[in-house]
N, C-alpha and C positions, 0 to 999 in steps of 0.2 A: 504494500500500500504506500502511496506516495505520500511524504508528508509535506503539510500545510505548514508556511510561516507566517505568521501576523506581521505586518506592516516591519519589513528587513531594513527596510531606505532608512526608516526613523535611524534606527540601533546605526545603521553603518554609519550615516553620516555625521551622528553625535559623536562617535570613536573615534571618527577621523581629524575633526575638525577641532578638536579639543586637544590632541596630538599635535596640530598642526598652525600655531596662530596667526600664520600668515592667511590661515583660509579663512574668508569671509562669507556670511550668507544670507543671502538676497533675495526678495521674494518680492512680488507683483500681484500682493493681492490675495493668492492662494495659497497661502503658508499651510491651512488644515489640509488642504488638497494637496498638499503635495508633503507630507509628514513630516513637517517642519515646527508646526504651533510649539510641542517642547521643547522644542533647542530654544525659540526666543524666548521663552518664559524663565529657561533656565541660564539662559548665555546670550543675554541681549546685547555686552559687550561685542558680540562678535554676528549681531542679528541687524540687517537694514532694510523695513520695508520701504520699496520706492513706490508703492501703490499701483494703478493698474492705468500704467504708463512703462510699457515695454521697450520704444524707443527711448526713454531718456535714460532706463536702468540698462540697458546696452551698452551707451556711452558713458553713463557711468562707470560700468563697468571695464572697461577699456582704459578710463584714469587710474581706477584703481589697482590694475594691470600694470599699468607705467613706474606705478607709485610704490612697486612690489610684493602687493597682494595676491590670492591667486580667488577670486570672487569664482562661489559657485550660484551663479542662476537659479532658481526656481518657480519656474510656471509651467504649464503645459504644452505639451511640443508645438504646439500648432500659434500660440503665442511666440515663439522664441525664434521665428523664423518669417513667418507671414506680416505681421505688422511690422518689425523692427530691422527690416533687411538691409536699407541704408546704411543702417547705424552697426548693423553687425558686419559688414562688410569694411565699412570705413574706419571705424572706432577697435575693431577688436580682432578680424579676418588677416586685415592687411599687414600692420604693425606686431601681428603675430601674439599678444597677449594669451596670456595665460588665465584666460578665461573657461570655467566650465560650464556648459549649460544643460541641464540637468531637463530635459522634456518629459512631462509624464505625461499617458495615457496614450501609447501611440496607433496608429491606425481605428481599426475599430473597436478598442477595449474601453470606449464610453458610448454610451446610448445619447449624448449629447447632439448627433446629426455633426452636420459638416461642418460648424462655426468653431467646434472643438477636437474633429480629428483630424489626424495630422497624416493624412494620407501619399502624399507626392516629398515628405519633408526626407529622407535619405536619396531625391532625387535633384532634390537643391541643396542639401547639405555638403553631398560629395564630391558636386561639381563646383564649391569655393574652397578656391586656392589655400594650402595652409592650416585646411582642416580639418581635425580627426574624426570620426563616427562610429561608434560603438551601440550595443545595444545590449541588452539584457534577457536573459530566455529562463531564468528560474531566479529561484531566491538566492542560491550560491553568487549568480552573477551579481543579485541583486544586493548584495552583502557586501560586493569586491569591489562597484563599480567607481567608488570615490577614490581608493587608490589604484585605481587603475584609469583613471579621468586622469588626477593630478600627478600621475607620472608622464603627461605629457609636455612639451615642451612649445607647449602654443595651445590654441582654441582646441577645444574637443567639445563636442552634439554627441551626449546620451540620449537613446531613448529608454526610460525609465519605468519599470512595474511597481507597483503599488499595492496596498491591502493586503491580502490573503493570496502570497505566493507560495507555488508547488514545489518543494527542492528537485531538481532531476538530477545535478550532479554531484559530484564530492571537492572539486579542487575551484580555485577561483579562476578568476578572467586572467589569458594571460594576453595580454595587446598584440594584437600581431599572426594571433595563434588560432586556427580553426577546430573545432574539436573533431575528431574520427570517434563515433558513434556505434559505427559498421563498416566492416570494411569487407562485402559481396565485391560481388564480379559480373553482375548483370545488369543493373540500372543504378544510377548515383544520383538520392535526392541531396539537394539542399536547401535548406530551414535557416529560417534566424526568430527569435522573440517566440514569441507564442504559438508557432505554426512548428515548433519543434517540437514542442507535446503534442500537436496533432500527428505530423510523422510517427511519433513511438505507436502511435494507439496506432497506427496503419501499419507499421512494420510486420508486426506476427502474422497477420492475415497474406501479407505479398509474400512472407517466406514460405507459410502457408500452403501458398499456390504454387509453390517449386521455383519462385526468384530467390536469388542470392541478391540483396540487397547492400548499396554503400551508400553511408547518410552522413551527411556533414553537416555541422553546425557553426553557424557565422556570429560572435558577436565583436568580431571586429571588421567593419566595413569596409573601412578608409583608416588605414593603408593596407592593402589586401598582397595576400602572396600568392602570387600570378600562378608561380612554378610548383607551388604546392597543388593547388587546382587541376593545370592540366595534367600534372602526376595521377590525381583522382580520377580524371578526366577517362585518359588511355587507359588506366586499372579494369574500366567497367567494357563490357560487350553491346550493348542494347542503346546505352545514351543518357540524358541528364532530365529529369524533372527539380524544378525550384518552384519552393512555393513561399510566401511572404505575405505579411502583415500591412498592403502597401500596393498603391497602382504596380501595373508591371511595367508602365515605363519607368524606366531611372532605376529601380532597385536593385536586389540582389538577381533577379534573375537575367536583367540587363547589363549588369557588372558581367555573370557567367558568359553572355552571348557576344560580350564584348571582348573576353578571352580567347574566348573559342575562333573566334572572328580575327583577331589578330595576332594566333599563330594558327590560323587554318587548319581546325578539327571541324574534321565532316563527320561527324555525327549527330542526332538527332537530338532537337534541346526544347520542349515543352513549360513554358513559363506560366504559373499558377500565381493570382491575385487578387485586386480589384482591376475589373478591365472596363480601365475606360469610364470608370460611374467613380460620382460621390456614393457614401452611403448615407443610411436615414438612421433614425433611433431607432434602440433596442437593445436586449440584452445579446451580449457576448455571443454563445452557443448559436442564440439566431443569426445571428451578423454573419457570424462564421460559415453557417450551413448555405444562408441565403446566398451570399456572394461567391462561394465557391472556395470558401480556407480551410476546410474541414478537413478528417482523414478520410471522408467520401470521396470529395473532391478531388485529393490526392490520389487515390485509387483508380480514380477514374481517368486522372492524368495518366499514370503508370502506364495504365490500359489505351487509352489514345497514344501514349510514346511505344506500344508493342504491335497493334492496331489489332487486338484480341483482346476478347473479355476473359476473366479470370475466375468471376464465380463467387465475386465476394460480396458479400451483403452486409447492411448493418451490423447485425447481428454478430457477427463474426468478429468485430471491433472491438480493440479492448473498450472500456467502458469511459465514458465523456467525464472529466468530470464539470460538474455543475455548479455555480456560485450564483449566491441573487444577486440581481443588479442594484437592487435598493438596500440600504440597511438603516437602523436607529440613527448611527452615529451621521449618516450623513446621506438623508430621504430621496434629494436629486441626481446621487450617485455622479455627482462631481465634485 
């Protein structure tokens, strides 16, 4: 049985930043939203709300980078990117500061609709110059990710879990470094965030059906190791399914086609996501199943990258697991 963490961010980033006093933490309004409210109750010395003005705590940010701070961000991903792009480009991108910005809720793990998911953000994050991208896929990442944000030497875009995460691993983030999973010889997915606990629940069923599965897992985006990939690449017989939390343009399955592409692997490459749509509210599991992130969906990928069906049915699937979208502590589930 998988075990649950209650709110990992809280815990990691009070460890860190308590350790660290050059780190400061900065928040736009959504300090409960993003498990921050007891760090400033207990460490307001080291707490600055610039309120819900994203552009200016940007550049703020970016001063206090000069000044030799290392400000960690907090808002939600689709704030730290979409409103303040100016300023993160000019103020903090360029000059290279050692800026963290900490995104929670990425893609569709809020029922908020478009205004608050950050759908296309690893598609403009990766494409400015200077910047690192990371992501988080259980609570071990989710434990790791502050020092492993502030081991870098310039701006770094997490995207960030929250509440009631699933541990899947044992060891923490290491920058740079893709996990191996599985290492079959007949199709190679690869997962980043939350579409990695979709793959596990699909993997027994595709081995199931007589595939030798190899499954990687990304939570480092930018800067990617090209040659580790196509190593994975030429490993497998059959071709590549990617599936993500996240339009398919720009992501991780556009990163893969981009490799594939420029060192000329002809093999067959089936990209799994949001295609082409915003999405609307709702919980999680629906978001999931609707739009195509599920371990159905990935199934069904498999089965389009073999061009035969395999015979697997829900049923067959380890078990979802399920979390409400609403709770006590916080009704609108943002």
């Amino acid at each position: 049985m998988v075990e649950m963490v209650n709110r990992p961010y809280e815990r990691a980033f009070e460890k860190h930043a308590r350790a660290n006093p050059e780190v400061l933490c900065l928040s736009a309004d959504l300090t409960s939203s993003c498990e921050i409210d007891k760090f400033r109750d207990k460490y307001p010395e080291q707490f600055l709300s610039l309120g819900m003005a994203e552009q200016n705590m940007m550049s703020f940010a970016g001063g206090l980078g000069l000044a030799g701070f290392r400000p960690f961000l907090h808002s939600f991903g689709v704030f730290l990117y979409r409103r303040p792009y100016d300023q993160l480009m000019a103020s903090v991108a360029y000059p290279r500061r050692k800026v963290r910005l900490m995104g929670f809720l990425p893609g569709i793990t809020t029922p908020g609709g478009m205004t608050h998911q950050a759908i296309e953000d690893i598609a403009v994050m990766r494409s400015i110059p200077n910047m690192t991208v990371l992501e988080t896929g259980d609570a071990t990442e989710v434990e790791s990710i502050c020092e492993a944000a502030d081991s870098i030497d310039g701006p770094v875009y997490c995207r960030v879990l929250r509440g009631t995460v699933p541990r899947l691993f044992d060891t923490p983030i290491r920058v740079g470094r893709m996990r191996e999973l599985a290492l079959g010889q007949d199709v190679l997915i690869v997962t980043s965030g939350i579409t990695t606990e979709e793959a596990l629940r699909a993997r027994g069923a595709l081995e199931g059906a007589g595939l030798s599965i190899r499954h990687l897992h990304l939570n480092t985006i930018k800067p990617f190791d090209a040659k580790a990939m196509l190593d994975h690449i030429a490993s497998v017989r059959r071709g590549v399914v990617t599936l993500e939390n996240h339009v398919t343009e720009g992501g991780i399955g556009s990163l893969v086609a981009e490799i594939m592409a420029d060192h000329g692997v002809g093999k067959r490459l089936v990209r799994l996501g949001l295609r082409d749509t915003y999405a609307h509210g709702g919980s999680r599991p629906y978001l999931m199943k609707y739009y195509g992130l599920d371990a159905t969906a990935l199934v069904k990928g498999v089965e389009g990258l073999l061009g035969e069906e395999l015979g697997i049915t829900e049923d067959m699937l380890a078990a979802a697991r399920i979390e409400a979208v609403h709770s006590t502590e916080k009704a609108e589930a943002l």
